[in-house]
N, C-alpha and C positions, 0 to 999 in steps of 0.2 A: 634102418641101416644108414639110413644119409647123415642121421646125428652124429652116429661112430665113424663114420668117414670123416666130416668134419671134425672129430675131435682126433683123430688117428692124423689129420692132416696138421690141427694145429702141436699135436704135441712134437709132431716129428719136424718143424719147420723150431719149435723152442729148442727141440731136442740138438738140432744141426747148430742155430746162434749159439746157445751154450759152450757146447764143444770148441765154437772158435773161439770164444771168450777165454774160455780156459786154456786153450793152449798158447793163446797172445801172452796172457798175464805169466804162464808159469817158463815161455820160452826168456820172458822179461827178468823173472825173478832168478831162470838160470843164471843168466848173463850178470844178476849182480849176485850170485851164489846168494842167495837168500831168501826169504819171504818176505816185505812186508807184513807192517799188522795190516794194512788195506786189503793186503792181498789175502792171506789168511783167511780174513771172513768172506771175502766172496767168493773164494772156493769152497769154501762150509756152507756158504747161503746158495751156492750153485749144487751142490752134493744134495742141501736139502730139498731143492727144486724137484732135482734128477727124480730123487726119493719119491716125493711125493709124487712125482705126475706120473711113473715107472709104476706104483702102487693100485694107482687109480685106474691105470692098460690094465692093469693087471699080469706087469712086465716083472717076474719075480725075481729073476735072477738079476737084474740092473738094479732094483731096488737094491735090493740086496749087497749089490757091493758098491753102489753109493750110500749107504748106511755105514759098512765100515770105514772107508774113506773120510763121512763124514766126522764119523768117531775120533780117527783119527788127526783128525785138524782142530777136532776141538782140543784133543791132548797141547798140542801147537800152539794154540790161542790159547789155552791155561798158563803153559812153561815159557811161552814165545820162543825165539826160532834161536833165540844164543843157548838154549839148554840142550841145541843139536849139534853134535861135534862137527867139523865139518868133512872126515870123509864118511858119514853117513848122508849127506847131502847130495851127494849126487845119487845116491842107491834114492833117496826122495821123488828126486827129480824123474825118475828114470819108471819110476812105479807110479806114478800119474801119470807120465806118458803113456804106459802099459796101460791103465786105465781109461786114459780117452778110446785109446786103441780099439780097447775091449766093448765101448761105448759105442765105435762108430762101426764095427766090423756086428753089432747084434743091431743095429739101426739101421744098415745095408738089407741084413737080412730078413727086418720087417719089412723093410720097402720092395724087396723082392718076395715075399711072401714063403720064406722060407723059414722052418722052424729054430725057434731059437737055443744057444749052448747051453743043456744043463749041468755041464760038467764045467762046473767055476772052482770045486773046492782048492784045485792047488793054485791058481789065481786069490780066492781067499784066506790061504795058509800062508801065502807069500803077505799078504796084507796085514794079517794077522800078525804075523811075528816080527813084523816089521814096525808096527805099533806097537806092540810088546816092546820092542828093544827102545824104542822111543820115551814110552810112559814110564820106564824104567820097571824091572820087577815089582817095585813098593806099591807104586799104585797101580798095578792093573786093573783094578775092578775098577776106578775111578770111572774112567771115559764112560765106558759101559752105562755106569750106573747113572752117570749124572746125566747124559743123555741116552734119550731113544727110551727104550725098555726099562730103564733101571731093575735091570734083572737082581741084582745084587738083594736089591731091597727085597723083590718076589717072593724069596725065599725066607719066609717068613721073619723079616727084620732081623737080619744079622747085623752085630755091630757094629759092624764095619760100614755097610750103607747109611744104616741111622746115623752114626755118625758125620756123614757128609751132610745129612738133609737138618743136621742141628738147628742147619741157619733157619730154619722154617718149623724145627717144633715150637712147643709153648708150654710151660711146667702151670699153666692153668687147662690146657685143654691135650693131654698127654697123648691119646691117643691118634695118631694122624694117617691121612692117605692122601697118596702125591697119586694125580691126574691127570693122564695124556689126551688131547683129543686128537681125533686123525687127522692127519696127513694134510695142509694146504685146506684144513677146514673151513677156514679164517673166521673173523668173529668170534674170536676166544672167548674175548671178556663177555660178550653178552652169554657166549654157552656156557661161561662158567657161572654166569647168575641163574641163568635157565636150572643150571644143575642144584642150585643153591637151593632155587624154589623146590625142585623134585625132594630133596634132601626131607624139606621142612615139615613135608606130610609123613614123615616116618620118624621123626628127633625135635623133640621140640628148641625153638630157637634158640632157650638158654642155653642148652646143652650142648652147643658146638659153634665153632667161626671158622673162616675160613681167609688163605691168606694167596694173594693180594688181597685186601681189603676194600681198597678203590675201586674194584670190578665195575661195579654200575656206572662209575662216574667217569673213569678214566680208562679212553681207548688204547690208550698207550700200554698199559697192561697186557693187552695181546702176545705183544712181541716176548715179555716176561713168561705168559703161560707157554707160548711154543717153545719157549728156549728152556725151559725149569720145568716146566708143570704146573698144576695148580691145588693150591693145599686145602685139605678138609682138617678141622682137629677137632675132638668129640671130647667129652668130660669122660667118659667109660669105655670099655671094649663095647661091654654090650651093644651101646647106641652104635659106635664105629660097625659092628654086623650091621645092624638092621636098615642102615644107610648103604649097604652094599649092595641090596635089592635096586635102589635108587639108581645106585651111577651105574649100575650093569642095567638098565632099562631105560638110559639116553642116548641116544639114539647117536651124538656122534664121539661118542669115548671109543679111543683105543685100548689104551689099557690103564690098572692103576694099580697100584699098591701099596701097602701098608707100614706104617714104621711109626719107632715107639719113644715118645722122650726121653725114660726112664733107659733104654738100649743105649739110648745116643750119648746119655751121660755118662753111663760106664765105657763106652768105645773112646768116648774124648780122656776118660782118667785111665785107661788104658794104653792109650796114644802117648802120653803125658808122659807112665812111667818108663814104657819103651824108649822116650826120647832122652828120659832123664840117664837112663842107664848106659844109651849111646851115643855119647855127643856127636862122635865122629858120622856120624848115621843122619841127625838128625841136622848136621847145617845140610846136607843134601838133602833132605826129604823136607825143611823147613816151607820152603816156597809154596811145598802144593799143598804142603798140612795145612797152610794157612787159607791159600784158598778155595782149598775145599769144605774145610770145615771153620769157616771165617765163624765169628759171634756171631749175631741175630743183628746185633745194631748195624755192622759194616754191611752185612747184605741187605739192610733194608738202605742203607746208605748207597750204598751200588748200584741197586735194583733200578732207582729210576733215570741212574744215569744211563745206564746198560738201556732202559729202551728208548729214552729217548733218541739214542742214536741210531738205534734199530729202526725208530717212529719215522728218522728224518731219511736211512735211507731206503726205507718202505716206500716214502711219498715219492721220494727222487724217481724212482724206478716206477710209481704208479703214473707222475708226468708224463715220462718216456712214453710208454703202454699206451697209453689213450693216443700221444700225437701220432703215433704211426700205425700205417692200418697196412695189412697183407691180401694183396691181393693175385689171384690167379692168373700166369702168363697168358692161358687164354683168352679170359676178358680182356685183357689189353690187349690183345694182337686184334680182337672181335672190334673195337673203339677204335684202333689205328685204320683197318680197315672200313670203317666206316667214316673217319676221316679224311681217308681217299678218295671214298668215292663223292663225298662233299667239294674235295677239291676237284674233280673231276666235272661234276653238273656246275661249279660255280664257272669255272672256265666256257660250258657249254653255252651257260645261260645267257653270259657277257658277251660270247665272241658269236652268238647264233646269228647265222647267215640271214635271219630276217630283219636284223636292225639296219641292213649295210645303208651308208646312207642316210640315215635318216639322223634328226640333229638331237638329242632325247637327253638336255641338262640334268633332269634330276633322274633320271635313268642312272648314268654315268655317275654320279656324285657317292647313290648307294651302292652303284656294282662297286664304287673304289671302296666305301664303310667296308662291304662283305667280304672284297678280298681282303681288308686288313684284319676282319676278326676272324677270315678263315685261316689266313697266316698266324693268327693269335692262337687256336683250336690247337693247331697242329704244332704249333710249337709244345705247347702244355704236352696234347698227347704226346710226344716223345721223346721229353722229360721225366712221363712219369717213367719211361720204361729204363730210363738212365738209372745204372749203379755205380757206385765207386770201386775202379778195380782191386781198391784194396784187399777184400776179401781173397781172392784167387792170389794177391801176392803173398799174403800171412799165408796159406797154405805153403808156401814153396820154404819159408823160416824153417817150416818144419823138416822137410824134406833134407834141406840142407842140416841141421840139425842131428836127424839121426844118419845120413849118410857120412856125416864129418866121423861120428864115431866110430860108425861100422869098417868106413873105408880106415881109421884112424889117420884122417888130414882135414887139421884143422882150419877151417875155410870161415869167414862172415860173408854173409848176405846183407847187400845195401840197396834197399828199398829208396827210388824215388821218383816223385807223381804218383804217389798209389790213390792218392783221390781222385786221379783223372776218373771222366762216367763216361761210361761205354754200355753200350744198349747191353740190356738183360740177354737174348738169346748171344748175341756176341761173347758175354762173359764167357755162358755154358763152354762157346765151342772152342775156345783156346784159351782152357783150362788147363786139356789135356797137353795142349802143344808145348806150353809155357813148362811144364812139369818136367816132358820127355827133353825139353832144351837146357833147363835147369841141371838134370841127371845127367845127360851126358858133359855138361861143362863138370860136376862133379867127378864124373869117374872119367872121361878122356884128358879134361883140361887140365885142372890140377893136380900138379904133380904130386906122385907117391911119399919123395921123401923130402923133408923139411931142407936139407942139406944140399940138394939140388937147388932147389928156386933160392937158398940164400948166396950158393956158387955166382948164380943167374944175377946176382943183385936185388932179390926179389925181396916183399917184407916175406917171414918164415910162415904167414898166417895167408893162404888163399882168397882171395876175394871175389864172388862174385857182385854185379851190380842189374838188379833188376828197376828198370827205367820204364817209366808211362808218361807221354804229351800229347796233348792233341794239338792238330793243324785245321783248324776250320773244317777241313774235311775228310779226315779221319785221322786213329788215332795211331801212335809209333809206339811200340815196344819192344823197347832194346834188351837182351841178356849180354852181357860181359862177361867176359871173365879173363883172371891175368895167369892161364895156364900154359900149358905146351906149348896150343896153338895148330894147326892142320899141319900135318908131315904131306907136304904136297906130292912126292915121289911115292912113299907108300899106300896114297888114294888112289894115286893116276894105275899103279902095277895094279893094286884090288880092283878097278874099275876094268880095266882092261882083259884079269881073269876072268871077271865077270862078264865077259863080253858087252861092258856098256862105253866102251871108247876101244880106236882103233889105235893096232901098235904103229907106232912112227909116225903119229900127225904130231902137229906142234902146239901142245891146247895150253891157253892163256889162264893165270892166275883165276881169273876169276869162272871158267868151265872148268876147271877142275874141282875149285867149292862146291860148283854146281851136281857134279857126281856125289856130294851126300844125300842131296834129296830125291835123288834115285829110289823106288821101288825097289826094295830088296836087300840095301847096302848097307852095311856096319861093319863100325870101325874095330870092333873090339874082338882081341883074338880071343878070348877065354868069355864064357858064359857068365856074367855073376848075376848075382839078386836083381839089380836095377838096370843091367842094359845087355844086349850083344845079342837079342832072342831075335832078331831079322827085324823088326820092331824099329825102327829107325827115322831119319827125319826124314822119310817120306808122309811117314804117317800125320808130322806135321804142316809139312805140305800140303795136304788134300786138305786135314783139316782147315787151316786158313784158308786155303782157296775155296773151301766149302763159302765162307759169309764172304766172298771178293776180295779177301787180302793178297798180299805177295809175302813169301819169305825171301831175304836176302842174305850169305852169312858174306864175313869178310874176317881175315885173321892174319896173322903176321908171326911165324914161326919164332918159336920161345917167348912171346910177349902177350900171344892169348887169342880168345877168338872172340868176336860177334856175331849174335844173330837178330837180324833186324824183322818184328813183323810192321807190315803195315797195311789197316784195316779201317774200311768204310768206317765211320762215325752210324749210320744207320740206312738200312735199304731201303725205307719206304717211300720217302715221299726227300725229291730234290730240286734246287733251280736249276733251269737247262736252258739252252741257246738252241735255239729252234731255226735250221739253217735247210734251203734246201738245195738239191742239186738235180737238175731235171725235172721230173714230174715230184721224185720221191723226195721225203721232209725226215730228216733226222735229227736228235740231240744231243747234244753237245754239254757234260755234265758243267756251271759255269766253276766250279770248285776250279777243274783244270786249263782254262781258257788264263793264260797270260797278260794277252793282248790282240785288238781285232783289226786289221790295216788293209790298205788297199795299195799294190804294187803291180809295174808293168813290168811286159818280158825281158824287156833291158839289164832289168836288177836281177834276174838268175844267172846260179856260173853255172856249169854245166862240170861235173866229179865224175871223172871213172865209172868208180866204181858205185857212186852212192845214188848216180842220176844229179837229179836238180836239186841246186844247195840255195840260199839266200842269206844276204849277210843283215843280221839286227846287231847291234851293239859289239861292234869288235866280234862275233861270232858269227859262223856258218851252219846254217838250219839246213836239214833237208824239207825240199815240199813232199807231201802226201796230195795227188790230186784223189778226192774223192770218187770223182767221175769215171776213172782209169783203174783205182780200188775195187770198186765194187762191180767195175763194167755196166754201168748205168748209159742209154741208150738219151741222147737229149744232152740239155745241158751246157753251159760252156767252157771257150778252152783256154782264149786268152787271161794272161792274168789280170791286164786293166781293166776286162769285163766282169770279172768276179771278187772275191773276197779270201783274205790270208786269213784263219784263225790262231793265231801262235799260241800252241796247246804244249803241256807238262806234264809228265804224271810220276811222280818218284826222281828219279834223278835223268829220266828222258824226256828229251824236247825236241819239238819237230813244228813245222806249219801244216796245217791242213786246207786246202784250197777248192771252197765252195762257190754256188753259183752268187746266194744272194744269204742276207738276216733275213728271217722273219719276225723276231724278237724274244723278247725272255719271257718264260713259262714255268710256272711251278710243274713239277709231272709227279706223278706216281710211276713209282718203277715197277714192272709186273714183269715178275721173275718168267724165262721162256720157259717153256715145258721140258719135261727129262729125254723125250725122244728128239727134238731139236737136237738137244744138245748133245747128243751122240753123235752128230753131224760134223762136230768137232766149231760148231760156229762163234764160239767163245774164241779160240783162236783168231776166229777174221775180224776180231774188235766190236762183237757184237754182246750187251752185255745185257741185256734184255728190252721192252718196248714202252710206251705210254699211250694211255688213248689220250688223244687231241681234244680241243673243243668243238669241232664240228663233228667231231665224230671216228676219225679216220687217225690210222697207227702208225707213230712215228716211232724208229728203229733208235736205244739208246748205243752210242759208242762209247768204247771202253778204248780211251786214248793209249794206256798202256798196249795192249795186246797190237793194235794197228803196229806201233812203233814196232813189235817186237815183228809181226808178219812180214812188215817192210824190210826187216836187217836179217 
């Protein structure tokens, strides 16, 4: 069972990169309405993937319609992308998207362990005829025949198949069979010498060759058989049966089939007089007659250019593969945590109350080596858990992509710092946020009709702008966008229906933003697809707040809105200022510490309304005494007896007013427990704890929430 787990695990982790792969490349190639040839093949060579490893689950209906797919891009890659007019181009575009869709919504369902849709046929009728209209009537069997199945040929050498496979008869050995081996087999060429041998105990050697010829010698041949097949040709029928024992008894053939020189050359004089008789017929059908049924010389001429490039970007991608290894979120969180607790006894070891005193040089020299390669440990470790947010931003391309069209408002998405790395579980959890903030700058923000925002001065084309930076300690994620913008009168009336603000107070620009992340709140009066189900930015409010972010929005009526998140860079392990006040020892994360200073009572003014202000550079601080905060028993009061810590966190700043430094400390943050925090203690600036070196638990603060308890 654990095999299949593992292999259930790795196809579905290929299966998910794939998917984004593809929908990077084909949102790319919307935007310049076209294919590349680059692109081209590696959505053929992604369809073939799909195929294969869909085959080998034994996932039959995804095989299944990456096989047609795949079919069809090989028509693609035969014609190239100017033999497609271009308003069938979007109908292209639109049915690979259906296709991922179809991809990700039966890959949901294995991971949920729910059965998967066997009803694809009018998903495959729509594909079907949709490559029909593509390959044009003339050659329908082509695709077919020349990849996958070569069903055409199956059927006992009709001339129409043989004719394609001309390039590989031989009017010395007439009789031929074209051979598939399965699926991501690999090692073609050696199974097709394998097979060569099997052959030789039922036909004697004169009596038959086989084509590539190079098989034994050259690897590169591979890429030929997966892509063509690989050719048997016999001097007679006869032997051609009694070889068929053979390749139906190796072990890794898919299928094969038969075809006949003599077929091929009346299909080609047949071709011939068809074309002679319609010229007008045949400058259109010219391009695929040729290469389909090119002479013998030019496909042996092609053939090794075809793999070579096959060969090189095999290797490219087998590079890739080896440098990167996947590993399970749990093992790293299992490492990180054992990291901590490294940092943890190193501290104990160094600062243990039995050294005090004593003068211990080479003591001291190692504790400094250990803490730098404990700082080294932990750097690594929490690196590896770093990603590039880019992933989660290509997701939202899409998003805005089919909402542009559904909504019919044509909007771009401007991607920037999508490399920023922001820890792995961090990604997971403002995924969801990033999406619901995205959607409704879609449907609230940008306006409906083109004619509007150009009234406004606007460009006619909506834009949102998704932004990623980091700040040493953590990171900022901006959405923009240049829509509406908040109708501030008609949040303040819904808020107030709502009973979440009272009639006749006088609430400020920026509490009145704050009623969208309200529990319960939406803006949108009609239900549609993507928003107004009560689902609103509270949901991503809790979310962030879940990993320690804030959301912030800000907007400006007719000109658009923001929403800022901003989120720890990583929970585990931080520097802290280790401060006490009385008996108790808190700390102080140093991300947010400003500046450390010592000031007497003289320097405070004394505010109304704010209490105690202090002036640092042309500006007035208020003090936060810690002692008076927390009601701490001890301790001192004057200011010349203690210490100012001029702390920041986001766009608030304040002093906080301790007794004494104890000094700086690496800590592990150890999230409080979920019953605590029913207690509401997140609110009193409390953001979780550290065990100390001697032993004993120091309270971290969360500078933001203090500021917000104090105002």
């Amino acid at each position: 069972m654990g095999m299949g787990n593992d292999m259930m695990e790795a196809y579905l982790f290929e299966m998910h990169s794939m998917l984004e792969q593809l929908d990077d490349l084909i949102l790319s190639s919307e935007q310049a309405k076209t294919f590349s040839q680059e692109a081209v093949n590696e959505i053929f060579r992604i369809m073939h993937t799909i195929k294969g490893s869909s085959a080998m689950m034994e996932f039959n209906s995804l095989m299944t319609i990456a096989h047609r797919i795949e079919d069809m891009f090989f028509v693609i890659r035969e014609k190239t992308m100017d033999a497609i007019p271009e308003d069938m181009r979007s109908d292209l575009f639109d049915l690979i998207f259906e296709s991922i869709d179809f991809f990700r919504s039966e890959i949901e369902k294995i991971e949920s362990d729910q059965p998967l849709s066997n009803d694809i046929d009018t998903f495959l009728n729509k594909i079907n005829t949709f490559a029909n209209k593509i390959s044009g009537e003339a050659s329908e069997e082509a695709p077919a025949a020349a990849e996958g199945g070569a069903p055409a040929a199956a059927e006992g050498g009709t001339p129409a198949a043989s004719g394609e496979l001309m390039a590989y008869a031989s009017a010395d050995f007439p009789y031929g069979l074209q051979v598939y081996f399965d699926e991501g087999a690999g090692m073609e060429n050696l199974r097709a010498m394998m097979l060569v041998n099997a052959v030789k105990e039922y036909v004697d050697e004169s009596q038959f060759d086989f084509y590539p010829a190079d098989v034994q010698l050259n690897p590169d041949t591979a890429a030929f058989i997966v892509d063509n097949g690989f050719f048997l040709r016999f001097k007679t029928d006869a032997d051609r049966t009694a070889a068929d024992a053979a390749v139906r008894d190796t072990g890794s053939v898919r299928e094969f089939s038969p075809f006949d020189y003599a077929a091929g050359i009346a299909a080609q004089a047949s071709a011939a007089a068809a074309a002679e008789s319609a010229p007008a017929q045949q400058s259109e059908a010219a391009p695929v007659q040729q290469s389909e049924a090119a002479p013998a010389a030019a496909a042996a001429e092609s053939a090794p250019a075809q793999q070579s490039a096959a060969a090189q970007t095999a290797a490219k991608h087998q590079a890739v593969k080896e440098s990167l290894i996947s590993v399970s979120l749990n093992k790293l969180q299992a490492l990180m945590d054992v990291v901590s607790e490294i940092v943890i006894t190193e501290a104990q070891v160094t600062a243990s109350p039995d050294l005090k005193g004593l003068k211990l040089d080479n003591f001291t020299k190692s504790a400094r080596q250990l803490r730098s390669l404990t700082d080294n440990l932990q750097d690594v470790a929490m690196s590896l858990r770093m990603v590039p947010i880019s992933g989660t931003f290509q997701k939202m391309k899409r998003i805005v992509r089919d909402m542009s069209k559904k909504l019919d408002r044509e909007t771009n998405l401007i991607l920037e710092g999508e490399n920023t790395e922001v820890d792995k579980t961090i990604v997971d959890s403002i995924s969801d946020p990033i999406m619901h903030i995205v959607r409704n700058s879609m449907d609230h923000g940008i306006e409906e009709r083109k004619e509007d925002r150009i009234a406004l001065g606007k460009d006619p084309v909506g834009q949102i702008i998704l932004a990623a930076r980091q700040t040493g300690s953590e990171i900022i994620i901006e959405i923009i966008d240049d829509g509406r913008g908040v109708n501030e009168e008609a949040v303040l009336n819904k808020a107030i229906r709502q009973g979440l603000a009272q009639p006749g107070v006088d609430y400020s620009h920026k509490d009145i933003l704050n009623f969208l992340l309200m529990p319960g709140f939406s803006t949108n009066t009609e239900v549609t697809e993507y928003s107004g189900r009560g689902v609103g930015m509270d949901v991503v409010k809790s979310n962030v707040e879940s990993v320690g972010g804030t959301v912030t929005i800000t907007s400006e009526l007719g000109k658009g809105m923001t929403t800022t998140l901003r989120i720890p860079l990583t929970m585990a392990i931080m520097d802290g200022m280790e401060v006490s006040v009385g008996e108790s020892i808190f700390t102080v994360p140093i991300a947010n510490i400003r500046q450390i200073f010592k000031a007497s009572d003289m320097h405070i003014v004394q505010d109304e309304t704010h209490g105690e202000m202090i002036k640092i550079v042309d500006n007035f601080y208020s003090i936060v005494r810690a002692k008076g905060f927390y009601q701490i028993e001890g301790g001192v009061d004057n200011l010349d007896e203690g210490v100012l810590l001029w702390v920041e966190s986001g766009d608030n700043s304040f002093c906080l007013f301790v007794d004494q430094l104890i000094g700086e400390q690496q800590v592990v943050v150890k999230i409080l427990p979920e019953y605590v925090n029913n207690f509401g203690i997140k609110s009193a600036g409390i953001s979780g704890c550290t065990i100390l070196g001697d032993g004993s638990i120091s309270i971290i603060l969360d500078v933001a929430n203090i500021y917000a308890a104090q105002n």
